[in-house]
C-alpha positions as CSV (number, residue, x, y, z in Angstrom):
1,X,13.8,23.2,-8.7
2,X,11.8,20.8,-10.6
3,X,9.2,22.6,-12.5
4,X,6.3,22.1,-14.9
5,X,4.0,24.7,-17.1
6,X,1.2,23.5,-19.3
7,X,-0.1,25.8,-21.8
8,X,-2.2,25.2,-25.0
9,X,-5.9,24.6,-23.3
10,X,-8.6,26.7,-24.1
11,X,-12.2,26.6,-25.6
12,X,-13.1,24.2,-28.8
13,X,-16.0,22.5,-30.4
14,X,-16.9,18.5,-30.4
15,X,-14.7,17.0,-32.6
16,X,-12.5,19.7,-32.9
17,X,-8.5,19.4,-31.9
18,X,-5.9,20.7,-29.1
19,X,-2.4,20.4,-28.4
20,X,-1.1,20.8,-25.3
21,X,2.3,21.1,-24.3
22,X,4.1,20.9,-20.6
23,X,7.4,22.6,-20.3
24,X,10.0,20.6,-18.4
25,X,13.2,21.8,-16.4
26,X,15.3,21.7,-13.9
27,X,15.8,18.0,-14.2
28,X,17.4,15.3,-16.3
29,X,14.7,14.8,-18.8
30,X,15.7,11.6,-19.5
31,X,15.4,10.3,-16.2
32,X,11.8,11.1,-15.4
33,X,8.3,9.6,-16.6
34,X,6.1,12.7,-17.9
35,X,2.4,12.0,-17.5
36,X,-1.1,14.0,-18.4
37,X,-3.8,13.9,-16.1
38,X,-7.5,15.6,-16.3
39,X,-10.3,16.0,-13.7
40,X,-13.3,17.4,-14.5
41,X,-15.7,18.5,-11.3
42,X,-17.1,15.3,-9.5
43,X,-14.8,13.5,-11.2
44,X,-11.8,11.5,-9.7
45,X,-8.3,12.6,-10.9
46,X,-7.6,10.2,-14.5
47,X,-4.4,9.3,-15.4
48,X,-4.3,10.2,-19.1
49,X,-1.0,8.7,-20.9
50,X,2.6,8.7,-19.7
51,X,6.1,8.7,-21.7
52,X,9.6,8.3,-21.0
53,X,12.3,9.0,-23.2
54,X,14.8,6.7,-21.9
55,X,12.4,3.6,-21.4
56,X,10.7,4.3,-24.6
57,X,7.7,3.4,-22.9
58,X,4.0,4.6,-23.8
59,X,0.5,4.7,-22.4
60,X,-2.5,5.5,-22.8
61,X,-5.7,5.4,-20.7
62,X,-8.1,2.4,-22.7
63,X,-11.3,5.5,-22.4
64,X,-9.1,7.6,-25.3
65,X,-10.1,4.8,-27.6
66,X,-7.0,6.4,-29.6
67,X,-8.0,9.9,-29.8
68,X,-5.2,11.1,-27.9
69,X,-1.2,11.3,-29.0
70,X,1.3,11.5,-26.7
71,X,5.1,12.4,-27.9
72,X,7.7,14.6,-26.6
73,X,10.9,17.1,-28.0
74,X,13.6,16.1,-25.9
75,X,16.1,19.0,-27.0
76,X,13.4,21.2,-25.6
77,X,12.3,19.1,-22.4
78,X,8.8,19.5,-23.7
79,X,5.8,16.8,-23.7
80,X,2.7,17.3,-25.5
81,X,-0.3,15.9,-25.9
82,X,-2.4,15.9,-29.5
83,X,-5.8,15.8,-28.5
84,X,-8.3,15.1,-31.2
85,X,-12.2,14.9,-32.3
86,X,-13.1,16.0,-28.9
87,X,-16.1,14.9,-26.8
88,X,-17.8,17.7,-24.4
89,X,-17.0,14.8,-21.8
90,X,-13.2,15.9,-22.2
91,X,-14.2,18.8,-20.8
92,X,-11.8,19.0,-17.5
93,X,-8.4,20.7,-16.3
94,X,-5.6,18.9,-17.6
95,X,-2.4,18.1,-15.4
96,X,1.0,17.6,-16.3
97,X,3.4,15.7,-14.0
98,X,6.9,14.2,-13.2
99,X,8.3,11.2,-11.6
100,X,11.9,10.4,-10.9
101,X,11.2,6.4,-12.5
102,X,12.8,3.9,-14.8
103,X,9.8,3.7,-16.5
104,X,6.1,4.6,-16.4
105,X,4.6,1.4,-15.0
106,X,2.5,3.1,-12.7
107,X,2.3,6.0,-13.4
108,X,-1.2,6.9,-12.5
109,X,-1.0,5.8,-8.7
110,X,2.1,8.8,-8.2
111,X,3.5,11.4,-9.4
112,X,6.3,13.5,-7.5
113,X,6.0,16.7,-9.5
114,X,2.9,19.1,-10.7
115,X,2.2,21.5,-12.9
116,X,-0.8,23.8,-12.3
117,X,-2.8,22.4,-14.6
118,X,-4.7,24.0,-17.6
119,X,-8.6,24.2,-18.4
120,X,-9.7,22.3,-21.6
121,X,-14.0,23.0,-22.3
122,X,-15.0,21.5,-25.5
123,X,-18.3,22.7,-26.3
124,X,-21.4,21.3,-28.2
């Protein structure tokens, strides 16, 4: 059973930083794209950045303007997601999720595979 568990969201101050991490299993790491997502109330759903080990392939959403890192442990089937010098418009629950693809071209339009998502509010 494919499943994925985000963790490392909480409360922070503008320009403050975050990690987040999603842990991966009951797959072939290798064989999947791992994405972030975020959607903040009113919002639509935003495809954040998206890796995959085997492609080597990265993204990032253009809005980041670089403030976001995305990078992944594969001996622990772990992404994560360095989030730095916060905005209070980063406030939102952030997604992880999983596709079954070569690569992550994409990625933003479908994902196969969840997590349940963890609340990020970055005060002023």
């Amino acid at each position: 059973e494919v499943q994925l568990v985000e963790s490392g969201g909480g409360l922070v101050q503008a320009g403050g930083s975050l990690r987040l991490s999603c842990a991966a299993s009951g797959f072939v790491f290798d064989d999947y794209a791992i994405g972030w997502f975020r959607q903040a109330p009113g919002k639509e759903r935003e495809g954040i950045s998206c890796i995959h080990s085997r492609d080597g392939g990265i993204y990032y959403a253009d809005s980041l303007k670089g403030r976001f890192t995305i990078s992944s442990d594969n001996a622990k089937s772990t992404v994560y997601l360095q989030m730095n010098r916060l905005k209070t418009e980063d406030t939102a629950v952030y997604y992880c999720a999983a596709d079954r693809r070569s690569n992550c071209h994409g990625y933003q339009y479908g994902m196969d595979y969840w997590g349940k998502g963890t609340l990020v509010t970055v005060s002023s």
